[in-house]
C-alpha positions as CSV (number, residue, x, y, z in Angstrom):
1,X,-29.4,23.2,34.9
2,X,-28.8,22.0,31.8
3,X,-26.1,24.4,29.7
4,X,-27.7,23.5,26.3
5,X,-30.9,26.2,27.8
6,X,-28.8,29.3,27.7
7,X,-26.1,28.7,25.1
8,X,-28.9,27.6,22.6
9,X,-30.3,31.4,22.9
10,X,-26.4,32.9,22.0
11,X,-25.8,34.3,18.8
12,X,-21.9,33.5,17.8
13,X,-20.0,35.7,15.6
14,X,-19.1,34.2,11.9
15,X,-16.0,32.6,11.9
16,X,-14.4,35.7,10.0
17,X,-16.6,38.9,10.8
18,X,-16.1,42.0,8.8
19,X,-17.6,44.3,11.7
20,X,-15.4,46.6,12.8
21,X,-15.5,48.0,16.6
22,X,-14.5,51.0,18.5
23,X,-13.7,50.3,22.1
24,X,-13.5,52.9,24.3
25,X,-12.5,53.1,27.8
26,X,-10.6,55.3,30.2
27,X,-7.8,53.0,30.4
28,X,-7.5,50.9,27.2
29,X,-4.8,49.8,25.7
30,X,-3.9,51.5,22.9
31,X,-1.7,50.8,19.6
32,X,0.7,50.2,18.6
33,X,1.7,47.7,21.4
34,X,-1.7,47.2,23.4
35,X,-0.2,46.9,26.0
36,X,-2.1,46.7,29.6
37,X,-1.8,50.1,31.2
38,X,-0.1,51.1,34.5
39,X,-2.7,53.0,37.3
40,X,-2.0,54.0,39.9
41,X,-6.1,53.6,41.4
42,X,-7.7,50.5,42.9
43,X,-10.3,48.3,40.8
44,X,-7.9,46.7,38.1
45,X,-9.4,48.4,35.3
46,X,-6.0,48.4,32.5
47,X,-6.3,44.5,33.0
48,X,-10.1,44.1,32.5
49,X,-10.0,46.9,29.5
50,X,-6.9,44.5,28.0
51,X,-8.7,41.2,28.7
52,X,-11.7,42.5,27.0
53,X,-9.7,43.9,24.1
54,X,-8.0,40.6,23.8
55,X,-11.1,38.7,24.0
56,X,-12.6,40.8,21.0
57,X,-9.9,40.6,19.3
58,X,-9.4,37.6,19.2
59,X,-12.9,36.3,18.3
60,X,-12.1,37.9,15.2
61,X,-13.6,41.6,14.9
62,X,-11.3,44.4,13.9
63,X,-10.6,46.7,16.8
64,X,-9.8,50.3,16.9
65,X,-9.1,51.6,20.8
66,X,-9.3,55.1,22.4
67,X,-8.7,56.6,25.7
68,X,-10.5,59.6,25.2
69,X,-14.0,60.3,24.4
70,X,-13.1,62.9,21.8
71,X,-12.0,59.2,19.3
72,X,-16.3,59.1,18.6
73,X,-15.9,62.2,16.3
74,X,-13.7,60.1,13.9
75,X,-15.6,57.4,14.1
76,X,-18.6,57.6,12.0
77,X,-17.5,55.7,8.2
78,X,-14.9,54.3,9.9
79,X,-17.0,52.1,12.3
80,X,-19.7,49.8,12.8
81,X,-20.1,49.6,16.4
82,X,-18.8,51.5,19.4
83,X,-18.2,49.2,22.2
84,X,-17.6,51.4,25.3
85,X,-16.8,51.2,29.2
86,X,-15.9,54.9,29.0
87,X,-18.1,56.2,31.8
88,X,-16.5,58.3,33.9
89,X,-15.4,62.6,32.6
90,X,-15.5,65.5,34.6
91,X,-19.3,66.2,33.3
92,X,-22.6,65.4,35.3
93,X,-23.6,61.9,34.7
94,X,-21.0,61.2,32.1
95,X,-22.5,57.5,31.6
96,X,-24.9,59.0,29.4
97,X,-22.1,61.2,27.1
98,X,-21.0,58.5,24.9
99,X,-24.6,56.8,24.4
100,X,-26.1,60.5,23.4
101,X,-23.0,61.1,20.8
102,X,-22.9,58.1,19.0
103,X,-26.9,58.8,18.5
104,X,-26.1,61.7,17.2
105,X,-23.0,60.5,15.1
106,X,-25.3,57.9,13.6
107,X,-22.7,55.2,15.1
108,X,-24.6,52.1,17.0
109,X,-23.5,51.9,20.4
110,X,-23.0,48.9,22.5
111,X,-26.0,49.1,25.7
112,X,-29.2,51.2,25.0
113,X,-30.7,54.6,24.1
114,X,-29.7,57.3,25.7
115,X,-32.9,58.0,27.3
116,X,-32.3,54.2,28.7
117,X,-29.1,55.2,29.6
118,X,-30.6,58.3,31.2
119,X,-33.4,56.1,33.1
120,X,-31.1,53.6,34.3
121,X,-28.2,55.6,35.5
122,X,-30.9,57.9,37.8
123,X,-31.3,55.6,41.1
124,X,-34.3,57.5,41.9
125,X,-36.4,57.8,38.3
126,X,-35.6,53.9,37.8
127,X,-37.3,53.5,41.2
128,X,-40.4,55.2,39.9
129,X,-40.2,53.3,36.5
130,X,-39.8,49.7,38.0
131,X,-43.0,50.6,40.8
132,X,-44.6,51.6,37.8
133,X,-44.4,48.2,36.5
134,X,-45.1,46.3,39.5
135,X,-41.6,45.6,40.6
136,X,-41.0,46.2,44.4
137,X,-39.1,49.0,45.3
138,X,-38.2,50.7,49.2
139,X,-39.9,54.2,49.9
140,X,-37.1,56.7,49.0
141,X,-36.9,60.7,49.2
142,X,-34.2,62.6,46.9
143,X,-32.5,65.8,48.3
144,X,-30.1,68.2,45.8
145,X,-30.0,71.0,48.3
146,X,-28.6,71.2,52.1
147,X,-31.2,73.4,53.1
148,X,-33.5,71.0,51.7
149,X,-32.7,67.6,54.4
150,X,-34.7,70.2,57.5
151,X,-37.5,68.2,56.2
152,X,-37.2,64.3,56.4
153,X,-38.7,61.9,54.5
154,X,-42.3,60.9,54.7
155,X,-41.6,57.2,56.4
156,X,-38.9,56.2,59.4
157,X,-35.7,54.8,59.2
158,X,-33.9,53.2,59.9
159,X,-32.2,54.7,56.5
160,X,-29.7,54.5,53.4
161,X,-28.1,57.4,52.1
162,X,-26.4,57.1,48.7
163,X,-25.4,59.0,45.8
164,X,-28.3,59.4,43.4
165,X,-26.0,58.6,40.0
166,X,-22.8,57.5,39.5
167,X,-21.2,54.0,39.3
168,X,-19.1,51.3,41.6
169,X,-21.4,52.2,44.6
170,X,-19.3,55.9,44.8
171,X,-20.5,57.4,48.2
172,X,-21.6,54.3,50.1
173,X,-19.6,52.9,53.1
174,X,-20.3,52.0,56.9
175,X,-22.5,55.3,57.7
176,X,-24.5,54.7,54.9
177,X,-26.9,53.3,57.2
178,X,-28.3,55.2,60.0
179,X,-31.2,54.5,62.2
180,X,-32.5,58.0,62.7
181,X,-33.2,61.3,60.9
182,X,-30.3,63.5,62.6
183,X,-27.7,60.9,61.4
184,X,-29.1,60.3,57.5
185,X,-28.8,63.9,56.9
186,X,-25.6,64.2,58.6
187,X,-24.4,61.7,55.7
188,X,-26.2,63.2,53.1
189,X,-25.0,66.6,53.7
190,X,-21.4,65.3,53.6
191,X,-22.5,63.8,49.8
192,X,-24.0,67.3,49.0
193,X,-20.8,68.8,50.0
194,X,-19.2,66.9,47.3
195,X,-21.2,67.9,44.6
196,X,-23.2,64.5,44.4
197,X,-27.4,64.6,44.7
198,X,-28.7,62.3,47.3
199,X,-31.0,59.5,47.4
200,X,-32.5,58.5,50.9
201,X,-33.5,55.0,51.2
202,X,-35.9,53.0,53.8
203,X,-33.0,50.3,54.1
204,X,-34.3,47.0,53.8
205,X,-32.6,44.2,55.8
206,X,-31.2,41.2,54.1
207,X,-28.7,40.8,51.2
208,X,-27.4,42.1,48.3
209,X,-28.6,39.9,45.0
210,X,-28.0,41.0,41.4
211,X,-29.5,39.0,38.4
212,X,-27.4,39.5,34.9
213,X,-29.1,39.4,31.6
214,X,-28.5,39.2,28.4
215,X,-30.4,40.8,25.2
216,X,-32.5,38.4,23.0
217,X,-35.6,38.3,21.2
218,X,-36.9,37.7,24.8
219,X,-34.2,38.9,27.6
220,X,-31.8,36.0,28.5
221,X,-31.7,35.6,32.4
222,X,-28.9,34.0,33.6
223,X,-29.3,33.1,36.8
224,X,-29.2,34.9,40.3
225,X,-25.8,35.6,41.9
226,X,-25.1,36.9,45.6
227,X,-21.9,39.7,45.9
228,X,-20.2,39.0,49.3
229,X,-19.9,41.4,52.1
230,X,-18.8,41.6,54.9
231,X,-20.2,45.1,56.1
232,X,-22.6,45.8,58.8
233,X,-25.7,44.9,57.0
234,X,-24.6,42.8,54.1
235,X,-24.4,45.9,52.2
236,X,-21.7,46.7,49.2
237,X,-19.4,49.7,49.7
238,X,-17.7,51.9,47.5
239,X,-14.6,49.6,48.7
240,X,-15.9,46.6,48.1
241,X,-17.1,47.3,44.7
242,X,-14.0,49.1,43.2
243,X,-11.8,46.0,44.9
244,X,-13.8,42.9,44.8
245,X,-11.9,41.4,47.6
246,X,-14.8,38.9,48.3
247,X,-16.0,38.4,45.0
248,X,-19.4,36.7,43.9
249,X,-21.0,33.3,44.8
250,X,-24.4,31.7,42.6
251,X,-27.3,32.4,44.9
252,X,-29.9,29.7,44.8
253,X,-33.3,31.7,45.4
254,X,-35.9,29.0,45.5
255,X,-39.1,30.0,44.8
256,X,-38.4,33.6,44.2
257,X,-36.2,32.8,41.2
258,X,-39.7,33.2,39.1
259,X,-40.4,36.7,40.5
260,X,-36.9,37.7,39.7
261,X,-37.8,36.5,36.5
262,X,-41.0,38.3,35.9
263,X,-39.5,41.5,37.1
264,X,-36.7,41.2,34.1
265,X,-39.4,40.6,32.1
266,X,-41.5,43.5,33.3
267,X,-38.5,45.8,33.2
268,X,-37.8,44.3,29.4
269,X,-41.6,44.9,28.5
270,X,-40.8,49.0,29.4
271,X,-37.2,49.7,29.1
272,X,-35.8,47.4,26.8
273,X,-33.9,46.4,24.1
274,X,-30.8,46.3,25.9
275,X,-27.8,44.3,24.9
276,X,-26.5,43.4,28.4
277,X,-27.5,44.5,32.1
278,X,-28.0,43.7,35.8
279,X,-30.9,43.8,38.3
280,X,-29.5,44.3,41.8
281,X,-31.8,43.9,45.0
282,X,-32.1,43.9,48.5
283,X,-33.5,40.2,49.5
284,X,-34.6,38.9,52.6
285,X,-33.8,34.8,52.6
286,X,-36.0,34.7,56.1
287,X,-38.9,36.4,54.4
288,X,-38.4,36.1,50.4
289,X,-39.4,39.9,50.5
290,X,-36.9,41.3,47.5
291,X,-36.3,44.8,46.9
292,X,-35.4,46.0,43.4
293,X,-32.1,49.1,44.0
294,X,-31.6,49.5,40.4
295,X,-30.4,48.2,36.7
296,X,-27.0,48.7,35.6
297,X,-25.8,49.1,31.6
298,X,-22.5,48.0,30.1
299,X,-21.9,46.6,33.3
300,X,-18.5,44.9,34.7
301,X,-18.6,41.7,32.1
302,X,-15.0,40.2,33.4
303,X,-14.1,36.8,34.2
304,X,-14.3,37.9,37.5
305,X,-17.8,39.2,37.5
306,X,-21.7,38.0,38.3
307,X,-22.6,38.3,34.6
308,X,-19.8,35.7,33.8
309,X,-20.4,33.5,37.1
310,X,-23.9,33.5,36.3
311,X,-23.1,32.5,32.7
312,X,-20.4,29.3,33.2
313,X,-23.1,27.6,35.1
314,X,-24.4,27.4,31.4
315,X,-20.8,26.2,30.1
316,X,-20.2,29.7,28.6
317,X,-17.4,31.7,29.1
318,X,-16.2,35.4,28.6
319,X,-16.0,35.4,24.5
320,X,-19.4,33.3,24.7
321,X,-20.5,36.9,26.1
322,X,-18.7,39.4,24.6
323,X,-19.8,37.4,20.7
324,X,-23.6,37.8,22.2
325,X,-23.3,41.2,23.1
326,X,-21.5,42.6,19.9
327,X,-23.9,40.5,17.4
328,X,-27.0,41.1,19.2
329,X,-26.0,45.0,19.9
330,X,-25.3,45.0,15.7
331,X,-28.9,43.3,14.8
332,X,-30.8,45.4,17.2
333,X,-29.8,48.6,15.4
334,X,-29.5,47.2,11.7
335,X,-33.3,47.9,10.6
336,X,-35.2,44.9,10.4
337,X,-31.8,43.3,11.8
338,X,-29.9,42.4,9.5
339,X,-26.8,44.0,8.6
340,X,-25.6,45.5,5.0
């Protein structure tokens, strides 16, 4: 590949930009010292929220931090762009909270729409949209009651039971997968119990595959990456997501690079703008069958990532990104985009 392909297609931030940004997550560092937070949970997230603070900060942009969602209502005059990982409150599907407030604050937010947000956090309604729009998707039932999982789905398993919403794969470990009726709804009933809805899957054997992109005049793909596993069934737990023991490794996908491709572009075509996302699969290397699972917003962008593996193939690095992001987030919701 040659790097000049992608990194032509970045937008960099001037070399002193006035824009001043919000960042928001659960566990950001917060003045007057910054520093990286202690927690006391698994998935490193005081480190990444300080790297990413850092990183913005240090590509120039004046940045204001908050912990708590409640920071958006002093925002607005004081703000240009809201720059949040904040997805997780005690509300149903709190990804969608901060996206919906800043629309109706007036502030732009760093993502998409909230009725984006909305599509894209709903594993089952971004199903429907992505079949809708020729990208391949398995057969799937949802289920939001107990009483309801007496009747199965309308095709055999074997199966995958997951949470319907949420983020970092919550829900999904070893007895995810189940090869008959009796054992899906066992697991499904034990995700009920916990207040989540339930998707129901026709698993589809392979691997797990996840292609980053970047927003653009036309949607910047940067390549295909694979997320190790080493579960029965190459899938990603809950586990394995919050930890990233294994990590992430470029996937070379042959000819089915191009359908990858023209599904970012079909998805683009009906869902976009968005500043950043991911499109993760289920792909069958024997076969080249792919399976489109879902697209995620405001996904993980650390070092540590696929959307910054994908992206040093290209000789960019993490403030290569993060610039993108904030300047193409800033012209996409300046009318005509350009900024005052």
């Amino acid at each position: 590949m040659v790097s000049a392909a992608v990194s032509d297609l970045l937008i960099r931030p001037p070399k002193a930009p006035a824009t001043r940004l919000l960042f928001m997550a659960q566990h950001a560092p917060t003045e007057p010292a910054y520093s990286c937070r202690s927690y006391p949970g698994d998935g490193g997230y005081p480190a990444y929220y300080h790297r990413i603070w850092q990183v913005l900060t240090t590509l120039g942009y004046t940045v204001r931090t908050a912990d708590h969602c409640l920071a958006l209502l002093a925002a607005p005059g004081n703000v240009d762009l809201v720059f949040s990982l904040y997805n997780r409150m005690p509300v149903a599907n709190p990804e969608i909270f901060v996206a919906s407030t800043c629309a109706f604050l007036g502030l732009p937010c760093v993502g998409a729409g909230p009725n984006v947000r909305a599509l894209a956090e709903d594993k089952w309604f971004s199903k429907l949209a992505a079949r809708a729009v020729g990208i391949p998707v398995a057969d799937g039932a949802v289920y939001g009651a107990a009483e309801d999982l007496t009747v199965p789905p309308p095709f055999a398993g074997p199966y995958f039971v997951k949470n319907r919403f949420g983020a970092a794969s919550e829900g999904i470990c070893a007895e995810s997968i189940q090869d008959d009726w009796a054992g899906a709804a066992r697991v499904a009933r034990n995700l009920l119990a916990r207040g989540l809805s339930v998707l129901v899957e026709a698993f589809v054997p392979g691997i797990d595959l996840t292609v980053p992109v970047l927003g653009g005049r036309q949607p910047i793909t940067l390549g295909v990456v694979r997320p190790r596993s080493d579960k029965a069934g190459g899938i990603i737990t809950e586990d394995l997501k919050r930890n990233d023991p294994l990590g992430y490794e470029l996937f070379e996908a042959g000819g089915a690079e191009t359908a990858f491709r023209a599904d970012v572009a079909a998805l683009w075509a009906a869902a976009g703008p968005m500043d950043y996302t991911r499109l993760d699969y289920r792909f069958d290397p024997r076969t080249g069958r792919r399976v489109f699972l879902e697209f995620n917003i405001c996904c993980h962008i650390g070092r540590s990532g696929a959307i910054s593996l994908a992206a040093a193939q290209w000789g960019l690095d993490q403030a290569d990104l993060l610039g993108h992001v904030v300047e193409y987030s800033l012209r996409r919701q300046t009318p005509k985009g350009c900024r005052a």
